[in-house]
C-alpha positions as CSV (number, residue, x, y, z in Angstrom):
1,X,0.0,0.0,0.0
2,X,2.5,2.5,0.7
3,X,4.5,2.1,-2.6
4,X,1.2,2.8,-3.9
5,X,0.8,5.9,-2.4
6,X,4.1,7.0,-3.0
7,X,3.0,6.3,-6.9
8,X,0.0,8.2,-6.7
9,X,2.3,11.1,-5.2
10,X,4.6,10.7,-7.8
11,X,1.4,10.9,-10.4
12,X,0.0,14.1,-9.0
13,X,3.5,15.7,-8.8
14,X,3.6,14.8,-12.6
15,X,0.5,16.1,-13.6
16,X,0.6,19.1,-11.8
17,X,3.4,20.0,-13.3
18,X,2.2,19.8,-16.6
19,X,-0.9,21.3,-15.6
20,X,1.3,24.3,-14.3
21,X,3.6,24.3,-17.5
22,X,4.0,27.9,-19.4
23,X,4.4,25.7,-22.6
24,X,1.3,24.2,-23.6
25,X,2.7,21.7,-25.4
26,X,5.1,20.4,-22.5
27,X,8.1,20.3,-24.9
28,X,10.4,19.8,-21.6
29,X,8.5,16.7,-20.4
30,X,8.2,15.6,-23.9
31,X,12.2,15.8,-24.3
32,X,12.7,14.1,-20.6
33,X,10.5,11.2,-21.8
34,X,11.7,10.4,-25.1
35,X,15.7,10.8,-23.3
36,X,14.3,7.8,-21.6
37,X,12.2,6.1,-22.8
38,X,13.1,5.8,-26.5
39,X,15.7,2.7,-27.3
40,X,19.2,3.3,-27.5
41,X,21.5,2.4,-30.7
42,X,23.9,-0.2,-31.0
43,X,26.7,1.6,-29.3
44,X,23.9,1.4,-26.1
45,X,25.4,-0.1,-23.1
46,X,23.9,-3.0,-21.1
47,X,23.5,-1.1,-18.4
48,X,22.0,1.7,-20.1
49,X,19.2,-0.4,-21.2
50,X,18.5,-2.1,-18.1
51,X,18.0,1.6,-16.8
52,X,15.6,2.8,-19.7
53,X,14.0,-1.0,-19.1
54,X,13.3,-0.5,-15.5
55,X,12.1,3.4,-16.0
56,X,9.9,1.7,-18.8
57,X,8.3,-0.6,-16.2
58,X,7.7,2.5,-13.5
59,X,6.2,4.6,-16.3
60,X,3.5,1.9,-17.2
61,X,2.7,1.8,-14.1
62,X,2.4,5.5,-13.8
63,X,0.3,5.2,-17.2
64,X,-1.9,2.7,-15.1
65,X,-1.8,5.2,-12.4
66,X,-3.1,8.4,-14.6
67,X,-5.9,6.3,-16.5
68,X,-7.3,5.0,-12.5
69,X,-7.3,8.7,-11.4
70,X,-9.0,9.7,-15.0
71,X,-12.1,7.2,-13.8
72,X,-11.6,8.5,-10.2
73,X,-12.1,12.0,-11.3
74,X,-14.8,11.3,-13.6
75,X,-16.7,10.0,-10.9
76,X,-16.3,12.9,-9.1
77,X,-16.5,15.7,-11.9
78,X,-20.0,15.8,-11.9
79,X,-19.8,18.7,-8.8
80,X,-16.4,20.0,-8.7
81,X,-14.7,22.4,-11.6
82,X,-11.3,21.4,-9.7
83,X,-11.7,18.3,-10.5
84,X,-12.7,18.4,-14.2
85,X,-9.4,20.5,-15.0
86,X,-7.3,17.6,-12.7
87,X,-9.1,15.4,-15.5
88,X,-7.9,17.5,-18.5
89,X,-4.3,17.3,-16.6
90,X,-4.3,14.0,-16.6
91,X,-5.5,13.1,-19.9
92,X,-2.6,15.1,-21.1
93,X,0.1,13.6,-19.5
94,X,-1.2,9.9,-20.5
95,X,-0.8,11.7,-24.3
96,X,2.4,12.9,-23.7
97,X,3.6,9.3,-22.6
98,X,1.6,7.6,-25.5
99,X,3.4,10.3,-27.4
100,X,6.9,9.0,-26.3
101,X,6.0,5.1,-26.0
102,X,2.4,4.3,-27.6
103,X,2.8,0.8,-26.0
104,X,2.9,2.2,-21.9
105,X,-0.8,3.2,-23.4
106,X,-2.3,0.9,-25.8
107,X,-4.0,-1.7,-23.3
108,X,-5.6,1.4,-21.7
109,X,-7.3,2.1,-25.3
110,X,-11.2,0.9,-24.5
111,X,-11.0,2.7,-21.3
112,X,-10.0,5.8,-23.1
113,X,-11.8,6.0,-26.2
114,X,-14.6,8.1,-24.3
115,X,-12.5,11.1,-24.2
116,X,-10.8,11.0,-27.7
């Protein structure tokens, strides 16, 4: 439970931040992720790709993360306008990861297609 929580921190911290971004296209995330996230070349060391392998892994599960707090907000949007842009935040930073790595997304795709 409490790595969860420390997830979910991690996710709000995240989205906040892109929700609080000047640029509203997030080029800075966008740059962070695909330094990442994207596969090396050949000249890649092991080592390097265990690291993008294993910050692969924790960004599906942030992806997981963001599309649980899209139907937890959803739930709650009905009432609050605080909680319909947190919604918008977070359906932005899931497209900035499916931007980077389409895959971290792609099992989320029924459970999204409402708000394409």
């Amino acid at each position: 439970k409490q790595w969860y929580q420390r997830r979910v921190r991690g996710v709000v911290s995240i989205t906040e931040a892109v929700a609080e971004s000047p640029d509203q296209n997030c080029e800075w995330f966008k740059l962070l992720l695909n330094q990442y996230l994207k596969p090396g070349d050949e000249n890649t060391s092991d080592r390097d790709e265990d690291q993008r392998m294993r910050i692969t892994a924790q960004s599906r599960k942030m992806v997981d993360c963001l599309v649980d707090s899209v139907l937890k907000l959803e739930n709650f949007s009905a009432g609050a306008a605080g909680n319909s842009s947190r919604l918008v935040s977070c359906l932005h930073t899931i497209y900035l990861f499916a931007e980077a790595l389409p895959h971290l997304v792609a099992r989320h795709c029924t459970t999204l297609h409402p708000y394409l």
